[in-house]
N, C-alpha and C positions, 0 to 999 in steps of 0.2 A: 504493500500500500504506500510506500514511503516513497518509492520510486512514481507510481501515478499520482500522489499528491506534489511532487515538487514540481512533475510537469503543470498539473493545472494550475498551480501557483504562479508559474514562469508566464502562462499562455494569459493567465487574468491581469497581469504584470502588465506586459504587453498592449492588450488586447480588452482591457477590463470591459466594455461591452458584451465578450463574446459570453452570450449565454448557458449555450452547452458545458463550458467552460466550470462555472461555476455551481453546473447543476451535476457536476461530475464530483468534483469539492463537496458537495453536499452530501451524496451516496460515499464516498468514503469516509467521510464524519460520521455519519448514520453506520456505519460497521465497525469505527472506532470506538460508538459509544460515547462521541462526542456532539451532542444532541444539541445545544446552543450554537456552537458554530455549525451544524449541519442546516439548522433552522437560518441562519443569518445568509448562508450560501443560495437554499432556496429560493427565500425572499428577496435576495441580491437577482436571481434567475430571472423570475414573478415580473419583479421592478422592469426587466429589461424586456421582456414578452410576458405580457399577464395571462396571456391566452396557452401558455406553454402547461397543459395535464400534466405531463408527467412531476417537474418539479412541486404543482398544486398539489396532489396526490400523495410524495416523499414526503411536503410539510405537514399535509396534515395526518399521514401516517407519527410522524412526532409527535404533533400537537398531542395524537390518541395515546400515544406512549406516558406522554407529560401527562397524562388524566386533565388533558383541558378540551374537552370535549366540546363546548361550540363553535371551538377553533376550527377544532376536526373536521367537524363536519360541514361548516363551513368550504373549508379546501377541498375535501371529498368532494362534495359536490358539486364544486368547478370545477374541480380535475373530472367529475362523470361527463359534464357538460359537453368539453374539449378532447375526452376520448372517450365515446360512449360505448364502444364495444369492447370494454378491457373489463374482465369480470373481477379482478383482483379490486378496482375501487371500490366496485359495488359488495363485494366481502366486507371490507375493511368499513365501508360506511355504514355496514350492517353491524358490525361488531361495536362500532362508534353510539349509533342509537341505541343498539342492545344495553351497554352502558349505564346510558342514563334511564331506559325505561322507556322508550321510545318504542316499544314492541310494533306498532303495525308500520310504522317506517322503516324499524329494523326488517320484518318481515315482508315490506316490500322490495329491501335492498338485495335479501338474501335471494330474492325467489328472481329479481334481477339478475344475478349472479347465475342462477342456474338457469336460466333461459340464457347467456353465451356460453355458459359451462355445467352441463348437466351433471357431469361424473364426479364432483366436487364434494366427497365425502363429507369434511367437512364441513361444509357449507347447509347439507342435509340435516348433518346433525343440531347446528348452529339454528337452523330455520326450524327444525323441531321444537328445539327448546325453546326457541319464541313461541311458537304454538301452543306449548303444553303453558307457559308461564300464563300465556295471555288466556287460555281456558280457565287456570285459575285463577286468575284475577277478575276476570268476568263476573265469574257467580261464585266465589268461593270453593275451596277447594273441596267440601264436599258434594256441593252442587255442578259438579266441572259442566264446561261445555261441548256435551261429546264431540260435536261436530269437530272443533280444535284439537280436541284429543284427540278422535280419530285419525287427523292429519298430521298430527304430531305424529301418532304411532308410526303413520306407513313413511314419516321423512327419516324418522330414525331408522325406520326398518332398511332403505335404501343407505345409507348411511352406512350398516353395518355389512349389505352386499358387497357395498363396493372397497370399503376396509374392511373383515370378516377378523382380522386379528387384533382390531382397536378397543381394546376394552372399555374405553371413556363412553366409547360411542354404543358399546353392549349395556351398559351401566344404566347407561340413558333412556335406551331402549325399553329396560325393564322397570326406568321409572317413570316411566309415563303413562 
């Protein structure tokens, strides 16, 4: 990493416009673990094409790390705007709403997500557990919503076809 960060260093030196540049900077911050400058590179990116998804997407992947969730989501959903057929934003913006409690945004996102990516285990199981949360909370957990629940059942059932060795996602299955 030491070696691609001194290049993008030299190139933003240079070049400090060039955007790719800095949104490069940011993904190796982001696997340093170094989350403020990963975030400062982004938003350096953003500044220079706002219209640029992918860096949207990387910050608010942070923002969601940082638990500052309507940052997140936020950026998630620019970054969906500006790449709508990347099913990884619509996860991660699922995971964002799930969060806070956002259950039928979260379960919009997810089911987003599997409509570009159907085989996305967890994303199944992740849509499940919206399902089953939001059955209970509807009418109490001992009045559940079948109907929820029953959807809940067959997302985790798929869930566990498609990982059969995922115990989180067996777990789930039999608690729903």
């Amino acid at each position: 990493y030491d070696k691609a960060r001194e290049a993008y260093e030299k190139v933003v030196e240079i070049e400090p416009k060039y955007f790719p540049a800095h949104h490069g900077l940011g993904i190796i911050y982001s696997q340093a673990q170094e989350k403020e400058r990963a975030a400062a590179s982004f938003k350096t990116a953003i500044g220079i094409k706002p219209n640029f998804g992918p860096s949207r997407y990387r910050l608010g992947a942070v923002y969601l790390e940082e638990q500052e969730y309507s940052k997140a989501i936020e950026e998630l959903r620019l970054a969906a705007k500006y790449v709508s057929r990347e099913p990884e934003i619509y996860s991660v913006l699922g995971n964002a709403y799930m969060s806070i409690g956002k259950l039928s945004e979260a379960v919009a996102a997810f089911e987003k997500t599997l409509e570009l990516d159907g085989d996305r285990a967890d994303v199944h199981n992740r849509l499940g557990l919206a399902y089953t949360e939001q059955s209970h909370a509807l009418l109490g957990a001992v009045m559940a919503d079948q109907d929820k629940l029953k959807t809940a059942v067959e997302e985790h059932r798929l869930a566990v076809q498609l990982e059969p060795n995922n115990g989180w996602f067996q777990h789930n299955l039999g608690m729903a």
